[in-house]
C-alpha positions, 0 to 999 in steps of 0.5 A: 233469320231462321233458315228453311229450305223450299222448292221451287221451279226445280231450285232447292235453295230458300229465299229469305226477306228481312224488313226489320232494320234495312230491307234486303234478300238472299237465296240460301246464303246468297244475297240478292241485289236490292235495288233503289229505295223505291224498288226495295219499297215495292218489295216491302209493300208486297211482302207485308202484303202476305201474298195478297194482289196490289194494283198497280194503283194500290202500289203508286200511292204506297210508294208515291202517295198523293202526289206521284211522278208522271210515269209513276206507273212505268216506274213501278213496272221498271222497278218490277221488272229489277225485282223479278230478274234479281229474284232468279232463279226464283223469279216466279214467286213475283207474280203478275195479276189483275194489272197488280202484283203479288209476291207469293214465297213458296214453303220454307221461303222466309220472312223475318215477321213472320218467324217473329209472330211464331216466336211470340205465340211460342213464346205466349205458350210457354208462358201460359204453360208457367215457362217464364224462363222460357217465354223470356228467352224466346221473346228475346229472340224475336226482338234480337231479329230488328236490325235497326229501324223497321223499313229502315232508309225507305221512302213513302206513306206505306213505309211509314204507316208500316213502320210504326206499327213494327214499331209499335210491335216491338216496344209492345214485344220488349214489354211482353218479356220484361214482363215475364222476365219479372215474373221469374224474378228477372229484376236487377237485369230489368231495373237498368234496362227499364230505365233506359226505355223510360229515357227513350218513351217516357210517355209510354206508362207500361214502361213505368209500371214495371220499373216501379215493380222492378225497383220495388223488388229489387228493395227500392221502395222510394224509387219505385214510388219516385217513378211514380211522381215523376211519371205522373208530373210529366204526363200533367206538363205535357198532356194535361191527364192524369196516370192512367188507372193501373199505373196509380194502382200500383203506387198504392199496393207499394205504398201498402206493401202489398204482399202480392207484388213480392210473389217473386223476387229472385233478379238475375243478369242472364235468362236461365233454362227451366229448371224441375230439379231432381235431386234425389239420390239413387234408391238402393235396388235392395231395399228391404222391409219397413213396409209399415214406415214406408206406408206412414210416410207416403200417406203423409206425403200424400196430404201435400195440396191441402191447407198445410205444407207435409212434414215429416221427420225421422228420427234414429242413430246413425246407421239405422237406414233414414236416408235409404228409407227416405229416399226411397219414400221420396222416390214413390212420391215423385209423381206426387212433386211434378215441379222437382226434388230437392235434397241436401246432406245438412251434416248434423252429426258432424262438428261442422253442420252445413249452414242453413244460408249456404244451404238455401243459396244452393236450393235457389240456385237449383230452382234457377236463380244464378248467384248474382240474384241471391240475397245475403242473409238466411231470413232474405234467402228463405223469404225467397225460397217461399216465394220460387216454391209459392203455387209449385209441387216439390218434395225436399229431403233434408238429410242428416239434421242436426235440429229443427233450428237447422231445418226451420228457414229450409221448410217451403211453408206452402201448400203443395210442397213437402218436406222429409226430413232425418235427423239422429235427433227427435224434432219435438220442437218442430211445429207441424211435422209428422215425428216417425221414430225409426229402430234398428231391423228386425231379425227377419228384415235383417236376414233379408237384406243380408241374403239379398247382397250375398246370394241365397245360396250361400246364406241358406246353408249357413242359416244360423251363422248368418244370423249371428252376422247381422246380429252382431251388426246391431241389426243396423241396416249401414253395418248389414250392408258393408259386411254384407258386400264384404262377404260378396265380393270374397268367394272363397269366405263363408258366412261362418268365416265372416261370423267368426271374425265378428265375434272373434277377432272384432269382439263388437257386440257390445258397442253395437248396442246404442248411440254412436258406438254403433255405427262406429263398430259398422264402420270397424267391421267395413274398415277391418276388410281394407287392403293396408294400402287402402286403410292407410289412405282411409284413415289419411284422407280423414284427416283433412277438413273440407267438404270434399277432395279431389284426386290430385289433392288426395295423391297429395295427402297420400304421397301417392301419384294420381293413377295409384291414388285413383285406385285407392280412393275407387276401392274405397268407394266399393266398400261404402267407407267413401262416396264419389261426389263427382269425377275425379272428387270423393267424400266422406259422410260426416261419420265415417270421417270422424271415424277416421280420424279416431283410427289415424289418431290412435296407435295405427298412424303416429303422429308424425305421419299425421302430420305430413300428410296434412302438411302435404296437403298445405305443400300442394295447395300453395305450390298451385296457388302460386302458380296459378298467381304466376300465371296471373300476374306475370311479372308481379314479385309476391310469388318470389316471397312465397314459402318454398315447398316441397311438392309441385303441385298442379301445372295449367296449360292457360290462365283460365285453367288455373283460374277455374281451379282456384275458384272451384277449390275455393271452400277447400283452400280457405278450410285448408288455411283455417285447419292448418293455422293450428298446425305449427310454425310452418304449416302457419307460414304457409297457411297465409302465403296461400291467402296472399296467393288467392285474393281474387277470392277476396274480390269474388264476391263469391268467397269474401266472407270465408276469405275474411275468417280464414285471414282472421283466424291466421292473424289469431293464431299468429299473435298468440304464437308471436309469429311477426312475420306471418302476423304482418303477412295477415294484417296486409291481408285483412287491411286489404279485406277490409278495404274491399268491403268498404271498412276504411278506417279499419283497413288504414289501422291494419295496414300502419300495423302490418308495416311495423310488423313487417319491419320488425320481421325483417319482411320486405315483401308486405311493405309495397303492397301495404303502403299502395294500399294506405293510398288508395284509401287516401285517394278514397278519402281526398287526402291527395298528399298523402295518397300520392306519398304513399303511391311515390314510395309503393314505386320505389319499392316495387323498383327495388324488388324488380316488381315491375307489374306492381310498378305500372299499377303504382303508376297508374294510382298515382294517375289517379291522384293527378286526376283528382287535383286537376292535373289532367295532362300528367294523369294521362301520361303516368295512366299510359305508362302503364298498358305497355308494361302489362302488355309486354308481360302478358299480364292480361288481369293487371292490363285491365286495371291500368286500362281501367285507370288510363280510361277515367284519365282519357274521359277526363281529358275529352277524349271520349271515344278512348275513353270508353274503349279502354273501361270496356275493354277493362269490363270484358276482362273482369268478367271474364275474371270473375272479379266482381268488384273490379266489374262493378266499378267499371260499370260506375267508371262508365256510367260517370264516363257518359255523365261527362258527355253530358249523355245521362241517357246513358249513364243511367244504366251503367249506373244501374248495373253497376248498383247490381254488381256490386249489391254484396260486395264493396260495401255502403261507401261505394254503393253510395257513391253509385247511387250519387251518380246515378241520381245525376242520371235520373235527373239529367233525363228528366226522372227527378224523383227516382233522382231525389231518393237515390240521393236520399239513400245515398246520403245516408250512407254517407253521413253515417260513415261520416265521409265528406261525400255527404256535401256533395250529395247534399248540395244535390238535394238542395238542387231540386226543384221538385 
C-alpha cells in the first residue's frame, strides 16, 4: 500500500486499511488488532462507504442480512466499540451519527482501493498519452495491490456483493493491462499469462480476444484461430449463444491476415521504461561553413510528415566532414523528431561492414524491446522496426554506409520519420533518397576552421603560412582539424613551423589529392606528432580485430599495466586518432584502424613484435576465460588441459563477476578466435582452448551463432594445417554446437570424428566429454543402450581424471536413462548422488543441472512437492546464468512435472514460456516436443483446438526431422474428438 502521513488529534502517524485480500489495518508501521470477522466486516462496510453514515440498520443487514441475531443491534454497537479502541490514538476518525456510523480518514490516511483507482487513471493517462509501457507498468501495480481474495474470510451479504464487484474490477484491471501490454509489443509474456486467465474464466470472451492477438502475433495463426473454435464450442454447450460480435471479428481479420492486427509485434518477458532514444553524437562546437548544405538538408528534413518518409544521402571521401555535417544537420532538426534519434556507425569503408541484423537488433533494443522480443532474420527485424516507428516522428542517422543494400532494411518507410545517411559512396540505387555530393572545403571555410582551433592571434600573423597548412591537408575538414589541435596543444610551435613539416618532412601534398590516399595522408600528419610510446600503441592496437578493447585487454596488446596503458590510450584519444566508446573501452573508426595496420606492417613494427602483440592479446583472453571456467565450474578438469600461458589475466572477486565480463566481451573473444585461427600453430591451439573455456556462450542464445563460425573456421584451419589435437578439440565443440541447436545427426557424426582425432593425438581430454555427449544424443533418440553405454564410460573417465564435477553429471545422465526405462527408483538414487558433489564444490551452475535432473526423477517417483522445488530452484540459477537453453528446458521440465499431477491448468503456462524461451535457440526438435506438451495442456483444460494445432505443428517437425516422436503426436491427433 502507498504510505502517506496526516494528522490527527495531535498524532502524526497515518493509518492504512487494506480490504483487497484479508481486511486488516495499521497506524504507521503498526498493525492494528482486527478483530472477529463480524468486526472486520464492519470495517470494511464503512470503509467501502467512503465516509458516508450507515444506520445501525443499514449495518445489520450488511452483516447479518434477512435473518440477523436477536441482539443484532448490541452486537454492532460491541463491535463498534472494539473497533473504536483498536483505532487509538485515532480513534476519532469513527464517528458516531444519526444512531449509524461513519468512518472518515483524515489526509494522508489510506486505503488500498482508492490508491488502486489512482493507479488505474494514471495508468488510462499515460496510455492515452502513447505511454504503453508506462500504462502497463502502473496497472501492474494496481493489481500487485490484491493480497488474495477481496474481503477475504469475511462473513454476509454486503461482503459478498462487495466481493465481486472487486472482483469484477480486478479481472477487468488485468484485461486493461494485457491490453496495453499488447499494444507495446508485450506478446510472449502475455501468450503464457492469457492461457492461464482462459483456464481459470473460460466464459469471459476479452480474455480470448487478446490470446488469439497475442498468438497471432506472436507467428500462431492456427492457434489463434483455434481459440476461437474452442471459445465458440463452449459458450454453445454451456450457454447455447454465439461468440459475441468482436470476438468473430477477430477471427476474420487473422483469417484475412489483416495487416492491422501486426501494427506491433515486438513480445518481451518484463515491462520496459519508455524509451525517446537520443543517439546522436555530440556536434562539434567548431563547426564551420557549409551553410548551403546545412540549408539543403533541413529543408529535406523538414518535408518528414508528408506522404513519404525524408531521405537523404551524403556522399564524399572520407575525411571530408559527412558525420560532422550530418549530425550537425540532425541536431537542428531534433525538434522536428519529438520521438527520439537513432545513430549507427554501419562501418563501410572497412573489410567488416556492420551487419543490417545485428544493426536493427540494436535499434529495437533502443526503442524498448529487450532481446528476448527480437526476431531472428534481417526481413523480421525490419518488419518490426516499421511497425515500432509506425505513427512516431524519429530521425535516424546511418553513418558510414557502404551501399544502399546495406542501409535498404534500416529505412523506417513511414511517414513522419527521417533518415540521413553518409556514405563514400554515390546511392544512385537508393529509391527516393535526396543525393547531396559533399567536396572538400573551400579555402576560406578551411581557413575558418583551422583559425577557430588555433586561435586568431596566432593564425593572423602567419596568414599565409596558415593557408598552406590546410591546403596541404587537401582542405579535408578531418585532416584540418588533427593538425590543427596538434598545433594548439604546442605553444612554443608556429603556424609556419607546422607548415614546414607538411611540406618538408611529410612531402604529402600529393596523396592528398583524391580517394583514400587522402585521408590516409591526415592521418600521417596526426600520427607523425605521436610520442613514440604513443605511436607504438597506435599502430599495435591496430593490429587486432574486434569492435572495441578494453583497458585491460590493450595493456595487454602492449605489454604494458593498466595505469601506464590508460595514458596512452587517453592521449591517443586527444589527437582524434582513437575514440572512447565508453569508460575504460576505446576504438578506432574503420580507417584510422586500417591506417594503423599500414604503419605496424611496414618497416616501423617488424613482424615479430606484430605478433606478440596479438599473441598477448590471445595469452590474455584465455588466461581470463579459463578462469572465470574455474570460478564456474569448481572441480571440472577441462581447465587443467588448457594451453599454458604466459600472461595472467584478469582476476574476479565472485562468479558473477567474471560471468558479466566473458558475456560483455563475447564479440571480442569469439573475433579474437577467428583472427588468431591463421596466426600459427600456437596461437591455433589457444584459439579453440578459448572456445572450450566459453561455451556458455554457445548456450546464450545471445552469442550462438558467432560461437558456431568462430568453432568453424578453427576446425578449417585446423585440418588444412593437420593440427589433430586442436582439430578434434574443435569437432567436440562443434558436435556440442550442433547438439544445442538441435542437428543431431550432424553432432553424433562429429563427436565419432572428434574421438578418433582425440586418440591419434593422444588428447585425453575430449574423450569424457565426447562420449557423455553421444548419450545424451542416444537419450535424445531412445537408443537407451547405447545412451547408458556411452554415459557408463563418460564416468570412468572422468574418475581417472579426477573430474569429479563432470562425475555427478555423468551420474545424473545415467539417472536419466534409468528414468526413461522404468527404472524409477535407481534414477532417484544416481540423480541424488549428484547435488551433494556440487554442493560441497561450490559449483552453484552444475548444481542446477543435477537439481534439474534429480527433479524429473522426483516427479516421476510422485514425490511432487520435490519435484518442483529441485526444477525451480535449477530455474532461478539459470536465469541468473544467462543459460537460456538450460531456462527453456526447465520451464518444459515443469510444465510436464504438472502434467503428471494431472494439473494441465498449470502446465499450460510453463509450457508456453518455455516455447518463448527457447523461440532461437534448441532448434525444431525441442521446440517440437514443447509444443507436444503444451498441446496435452490445452487439451487437459478444455481448449482442444489450440491443443490440435500445436500438435499439427508439432508434428511436422517431427516427421521431417524423421524423429520417432512423430507416433506419439500422432496417436494425439487421432485422440481428438473435435
Amino acid at each position: 500500500m502507498v504510505k502517506a502521513e496526516g494528522t490527527t488529534g495531535g498524532h502524526t502517524a497515518a493509518l492504512h486499511f487494506a480490504v483487497l485480500g484479508p481486511v486488516h489495518a495499521r497506524q504507521g508501521d503498526r498493525p492494528l488488532p482486527s478483530g472477529s470477522p463480524q468486526q472486520r466486516a464492519l470495517l470494511a462496510t464503512l470503509l467501502l462507504r467512503r465516509g458516508r453514515t450507515a444506520t445501525a440498520q443499514e449495518l445489520v443487514n450488511a452483516l447479518w442480512g434477512e435473518e440477523p441475531p436477536r441482539e443484532a443491534v448490541a452486537a454492532l454497537r460491541t463491535y463498534a466499540a472494539r473497533l473504536r479502541k483498536s483505532l487509538v490514538p485515532r480513534s476519532g476518525v469513527l464517528v458516531t451519527e444519526l444512531g449509524g456510523y461513519a468512518l472518515r480518514l483524515a489526509e494522508g490516511d489510506e486505503l488500498d482501493v482508492d490508491t488502486v483507482g489512482r493507479l488505474t487513471s494514471a495508468a488510462e493517462k499515460c496510455a492515452a498519452a502513447g505511454d504503453l509501457i508506462g500504462a502497463h507498468e502502473l496497472y501492474g501495480r494496481a493489481l500487485a495491490l490484491w493480497d488474495g481474495e477481496a474481503l477475504g474470510g469475511l462473513p454476509g451479504p454486503e461482503a459478498e456483493i462487495q466481493r465481486a464487484r472487486l472482483e469484477e474490477q480486478r479481472l477487468s484491471l488485468i484485461e486493461q493491462r494485457l491490453d496495453v501490454g499488447l499494444q507495446a509489443g508485450l506478446h510472449a509474456e502475455s501468450v503464457s499469462e492469457l492461457t492461464a486467465l482462459t483456464t481459470t474464466y473460460p466464459m469471459r470472451e476479452r480474455l480470448r480476444e487478446l490470446l488469439m492477438l497475442a498468438l497471432y502475433r506472436s507467428g500462431r495463426q492456427a492457434e489463434a484461430l483455434a481459440v476461437y473454435n474452442d471459445a465458440r464450442r463452449l459458450l454453445i454447450d454451456e450457454l447455447g449463444v454465439e461468440p459475441r460480435a468482436e470476438l468473430a471479428d477477430l477471427q476474420q481479420r487473422i483469417l484475412n491476415r489483416d495487416e492491422s492486427l501486426t501494427l506491433v509485434a515486438a513480445p518481451s518477458s518484463a515491462p520496459v521504461a519508455t524509451v525517446r532514444p537520443a543517439q546522436l553524437p555530440a556536434a562539434v562546437p567548431d563547426f564551420t561553413g557549409r551553410a548551403a548544405f546545412v540549408d539543403e538538408l533541413g529543408a529535406q528534413l523538414a518535408t518528414a510528415g508528408g506522404r513519404v518518409m525524408a531521405v537523404s544521402a551524403v556522399a564524399g571521401i572520407g575525411g571530408v566532414g559527412k558525420t560532422t555535417l550530418a549530425v550537425q544537420v540532425a541536431h537542428a532538426a531534433r525538434d522536428h523528431f519529438p520521438d527520439g534519434q537513432l545513430y549507427v556507425d554501419l562501418q563501410g569503408a572497412g573489410a567488416g561492414p556492420a551487419d543490417p541484423e545485428a544493426v536493427l537488433g540494436a535499434f529495437l533494443r533502443a526503442l524498448g524491446a529487450q532481446d528476448a522480443a527480437i526476431p531472428d532474420g534481417v526481413a523480421e527485424r525490419a518488419a518490426l522496426y516499421r511497425s515500432l516507428l509506425d505513427g512516431k516522428r524519429v530521425l535516424t542517422l546511418l553513418d558510414n554506409a557502404r551501399d544502399a543494400a546495406q542501409v535498404r532494411h534500416l529505412l523506417p518507410g513511414t511517414p513522419g520519420c527521417a533518415t540521413l545517411i553518409t556514405s563514400r559512396v554515390r546511392m544512385v540505387d537508393l529509391a527516393g533518397a535526396h543525393l547531396v555530393d559533399l567536396d572538400v572545403m573551400s579555402p576560406e571555410e578551411a581557413l575558418t576552421l583551422f583559425t577557430r582551433i588555433v586561435g586568431t592571434e596566432r593564425v593572423t600573423t602567419e596568414r599565409k603560412a596558415a593557408m598552406d597548412v590546410v591546403a596541404a591537408c587537401g582542405f579535408l575538414p578531418l585532416a584540418i582539424r588533427i593538425a590543427a589541435s596538434r598545433l594548439a596543444a604546442r605553444r612554443t610551435w608556429t603556424v609556419s613551423v607546422l607548415a614546414r613539416k607538411l611540406s618538408d618532412e611529410r612531402r604529402r601534398l600529393d596523396e592528398l589529392q583524391a580517394g583514400d590516399q587522402a585521408v590516409k595522408a591526415t592521418f600521417e600528419l596526426g600520427y607523425g606528432q605521436l610520442e613514440r610510446e604513443q605511436a607504438r600503441a597506435f599502430r599495435l592496437l591496430g593490429l587486432a580485430d574486434g569492435p572495441d578493447i578494453s583497458l585491460a585487454a590493450a595493456a595487454a596488446v602492449l605489454d604494458r599495466d593498466e595505469e601506464a596503458a590508460e595514458a596512452i590510450l587517453e592521449g591517443l584519444v586527444d589527437t582524434s586518432l582513437l575514440e572512447s566508446a565508453a569508460p575504460g573501452r576505446y576504438r578506432f573508426h574503420d580507417l584510422v584502424r586500417l591506417f594503423a595496420r599500414a604503419c605496424a606492417e611496414r618497416d616501423e613494427q617488424p613482424p615479430a613484435e606484430r605478433d606478440a602483440a596479438l599473441a598477448r592479446l590471445l595469452d590474455f583472453y584465455l588466461a581470463t576465460t579459463a578462469r572465470v571456467r574455474g570460478l564456474e565450474r569448481p572441480g571440472d578438469r577441462l581447465v587443467a588441459h588448457l594451453a599454458p600461458t604466459k600472461y595472467p589475466g584478469l582476476a574476479f572477486g565472485s562468479e558473477e563477476d567474471g560471468l558479466e565480463w566473458v558475456f560483455s566481451e563475447g564479440e571480442c573473444l569469439l573475433t579474437c578466435v577467428r583472427q588468431s585461427a591463421a596466426a600459427g600453430p600456437g596461437a591455433l591451439r589457444r584459439a579453440v582452448d578459448i572456445l572450450l573455456a566459453t561455451q556458455d556462450l554457445a548456450e546464450s542464445g545471445a552469442f550462438s551463432r558467432q560461437y558456431k563460425r568462430a568453432t568453424q573456421v578453427v576446425l578449417d584451419t585446423a585440418e588444412a594445417t593437420g593440427a589433430t589435437l586442436v582439430e578434434g578439440r574443435a569437432r567436440m565443440l562443434l558436435s556440442h554446437v550442433h547438439s544445442v541447436g538441435g542437428r543431431f545427426e550432424e553432432s553424433d557424426a562429429e563427436a565419432v570424428r572428434a574421438i578418433l582425432l582425440a586418440r591419434a593425438a593422444e588428447d585425453p581430454m575430449p574423450y569424457g566429454y565426447t562420449v557423455n555427449d553421444r548419450g545424451i544424443l542416444a537419450l535424445y533418440q531412445e537408443r537407451y543402450d547405447d545412451a547408458e553405454a556411452y554415459f557408463t564410460r563418460a564416468l570412468e573417465s572422468f574418475r581417472e581424471d579426477g573430474n569429479r564435477s563432470c562425475e555427478a553429471t555423468a551420474l545424473s545422465n545415467i539417472s536419466r536413462v534409468h528414468l526413461a526405462t522404468g527404472r524409477i527408483e535407481s534414477a532417484v538414487s544416481l540423480a541424488q548422488q549428484a547435488p551433494p558433489i556440487f554442493v560441497e564444490l561450490g559449483a552453484t551452475l552444475r548444481l542446477a543441472n543435477a537439481n534439474y535432473a534429480l527433479g524429473m526423477a522426483l516427479a516421476q517417483a510422485g514425490q511432487a512437492d520435490d519435484a518442483l522445488a529441485r526444477l525451480r530452484q535449477a530455474l532461478t540459477t539459470f536465469r541468473d546464468k544467462r543459460q537460456r537453453l538450460w531456462e527453456g528446458m526447465t520451464l518444459f521440465r515443469l510444465a510436464e512435472a504438472h502434467l503428471a499431477l494431472a494439473d494441465p491448468a498449470q502446465a499450460a503456462p510453463f509450457a508456453e514460456q518455455a516455447l518463448a524461451t527457447l523461440r532461437d535457440i534448441g532448434g525444431g526438435w525441442r521446440r517440437a516436443q514443447v509444443l507436444t506438451v503444451l498441446g496435452r495442456a490445452l487439451s487437459g483444460i478444455g481448449q482442444a483446438g489450440r491443443a490440435r494445432a500445436c500438435w499439427e505443428q508439432a508434428l511436422a517437425v517431427f516427421e521431417k526431422l524423421g524423429s520417432k516422436d512423430s507416433v506419439e503426436v500422432r496417436n494425439l491427433l487421432a485422440s481428438l474428438t473435435v
